[in-house]
C-alpha positions as a LaTeX table, in Angstrom:
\begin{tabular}{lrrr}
\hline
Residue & $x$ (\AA) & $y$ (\AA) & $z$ (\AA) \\
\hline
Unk1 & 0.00 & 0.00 & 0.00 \\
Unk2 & 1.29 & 3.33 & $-0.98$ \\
Unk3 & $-0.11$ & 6.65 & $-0.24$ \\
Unk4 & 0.42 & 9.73 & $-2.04$ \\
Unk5 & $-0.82$ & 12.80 & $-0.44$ \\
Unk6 & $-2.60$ & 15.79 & $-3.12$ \\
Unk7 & $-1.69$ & 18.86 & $-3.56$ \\
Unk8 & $-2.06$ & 21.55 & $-0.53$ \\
Unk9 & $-4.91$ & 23.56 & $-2.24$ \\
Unk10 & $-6.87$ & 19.92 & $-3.99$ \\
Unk11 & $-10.11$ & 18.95 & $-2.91$ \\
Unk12 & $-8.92$ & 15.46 & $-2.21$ \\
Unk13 & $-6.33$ & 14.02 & 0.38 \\
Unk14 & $-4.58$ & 12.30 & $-2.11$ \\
Unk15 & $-3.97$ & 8.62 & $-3.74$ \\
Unk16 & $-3.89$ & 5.29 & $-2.50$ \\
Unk17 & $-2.15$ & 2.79 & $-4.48$ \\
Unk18 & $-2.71$ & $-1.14$ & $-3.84$ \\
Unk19 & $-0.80$ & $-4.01$ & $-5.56$ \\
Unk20 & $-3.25$ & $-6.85$ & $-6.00$ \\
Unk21 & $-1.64$ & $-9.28$ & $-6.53$ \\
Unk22 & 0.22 & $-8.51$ & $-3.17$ \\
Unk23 & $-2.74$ & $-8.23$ & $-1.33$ \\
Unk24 & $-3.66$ & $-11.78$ & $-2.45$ \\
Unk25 & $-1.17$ & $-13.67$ & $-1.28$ \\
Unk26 & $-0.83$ & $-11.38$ & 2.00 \\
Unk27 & $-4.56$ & $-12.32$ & 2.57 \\
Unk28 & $-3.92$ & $-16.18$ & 2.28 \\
Unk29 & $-0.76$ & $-15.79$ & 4.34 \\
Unk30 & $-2.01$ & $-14.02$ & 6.96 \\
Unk31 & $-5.41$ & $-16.06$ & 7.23 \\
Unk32 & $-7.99$ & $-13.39$ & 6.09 \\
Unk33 & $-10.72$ & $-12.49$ & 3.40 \\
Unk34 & $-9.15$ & $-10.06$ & 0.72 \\
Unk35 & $-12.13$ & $-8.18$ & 1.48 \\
Unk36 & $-11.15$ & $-7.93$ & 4.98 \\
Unk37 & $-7.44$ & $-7.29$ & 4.24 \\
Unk38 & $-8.49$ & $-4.21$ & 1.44 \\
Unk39 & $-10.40$ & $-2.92$ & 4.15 \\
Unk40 & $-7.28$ & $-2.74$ & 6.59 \\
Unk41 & $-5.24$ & $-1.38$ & 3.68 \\
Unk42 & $-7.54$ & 1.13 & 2.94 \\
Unk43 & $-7.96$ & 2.55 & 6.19 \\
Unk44 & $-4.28$ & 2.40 & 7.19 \\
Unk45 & $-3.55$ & 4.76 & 4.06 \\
Unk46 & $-6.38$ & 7.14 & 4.31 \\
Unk47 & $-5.28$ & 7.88 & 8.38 \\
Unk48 & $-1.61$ & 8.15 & 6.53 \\
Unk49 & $-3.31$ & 10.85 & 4.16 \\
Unk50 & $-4.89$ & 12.58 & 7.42 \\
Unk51 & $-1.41$ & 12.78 & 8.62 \\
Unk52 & $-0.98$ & 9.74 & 11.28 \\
Unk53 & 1.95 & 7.60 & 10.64 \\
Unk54 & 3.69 & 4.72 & 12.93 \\
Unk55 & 7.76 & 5.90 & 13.17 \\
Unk56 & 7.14 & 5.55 & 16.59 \\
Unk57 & 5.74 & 2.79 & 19.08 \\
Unk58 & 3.73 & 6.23 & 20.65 \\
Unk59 & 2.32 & 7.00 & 17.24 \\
Unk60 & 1.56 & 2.94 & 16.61 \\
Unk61 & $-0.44$ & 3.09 & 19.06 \\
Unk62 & $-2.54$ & 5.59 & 18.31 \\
Unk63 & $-2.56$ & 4.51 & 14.66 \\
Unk64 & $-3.73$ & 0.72 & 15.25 \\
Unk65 & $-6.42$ & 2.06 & 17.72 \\
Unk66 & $-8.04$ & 4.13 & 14.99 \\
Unk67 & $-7.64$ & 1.44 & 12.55 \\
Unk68 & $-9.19$ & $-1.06$ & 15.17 \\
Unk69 & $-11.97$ & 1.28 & 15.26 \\
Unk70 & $-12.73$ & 1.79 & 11.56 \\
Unk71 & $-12.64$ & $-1.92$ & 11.21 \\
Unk72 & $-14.56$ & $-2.65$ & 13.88 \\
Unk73 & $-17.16$ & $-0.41$ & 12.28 \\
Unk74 & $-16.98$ & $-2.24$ & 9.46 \\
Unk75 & $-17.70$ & $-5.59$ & 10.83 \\
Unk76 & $-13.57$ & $-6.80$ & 10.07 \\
Unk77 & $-11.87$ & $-8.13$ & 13.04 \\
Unk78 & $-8.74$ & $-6.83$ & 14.81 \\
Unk79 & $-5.82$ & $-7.22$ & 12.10 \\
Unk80 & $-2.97$ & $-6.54$ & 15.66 \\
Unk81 & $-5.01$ & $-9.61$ & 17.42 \\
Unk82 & $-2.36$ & $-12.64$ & 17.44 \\
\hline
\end{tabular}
């Protein structure tokens, strides 16, 4: 997943790039739906586009909760639960 942020004065927070093909076989190795695993993916880089990023365990944490969140809204399980 790649995000690419838009320009300061664009109506849009950017681009969100997703390799297919990757997400298939990170799906099947990790145990989850695709659907599930887009869903994840999708959230993780629109909160990068609103500026949240995880260079630090402090700013993990706040990430994953929001993600948690999103996806719980969604009906997807926790993608951190071991």
């Amino acid at each position: 997943m790649l995000s690419f942020p838009g320009a300061e004065c664009a109506s849009q927070l950017g681009d969100i790039a997703l390799a297919l093909g990757v997400c298939v076989r990170e799906a099947a190795e990790q145990g989850k739906t695709l659907a599930a695993h887009l869903q994840h993916l999708t959230a993780h880089g629109v909160l990068h586009l609103l500026g949240y990023d995880h260079e630090t365990d402090a700013d993990a944490e706040v990430m994953e909760a929001k993600e948690r969140r999103i996806l719980a809204s969604l009906g997807v399980a926790d993608p951190y639960a071991s």
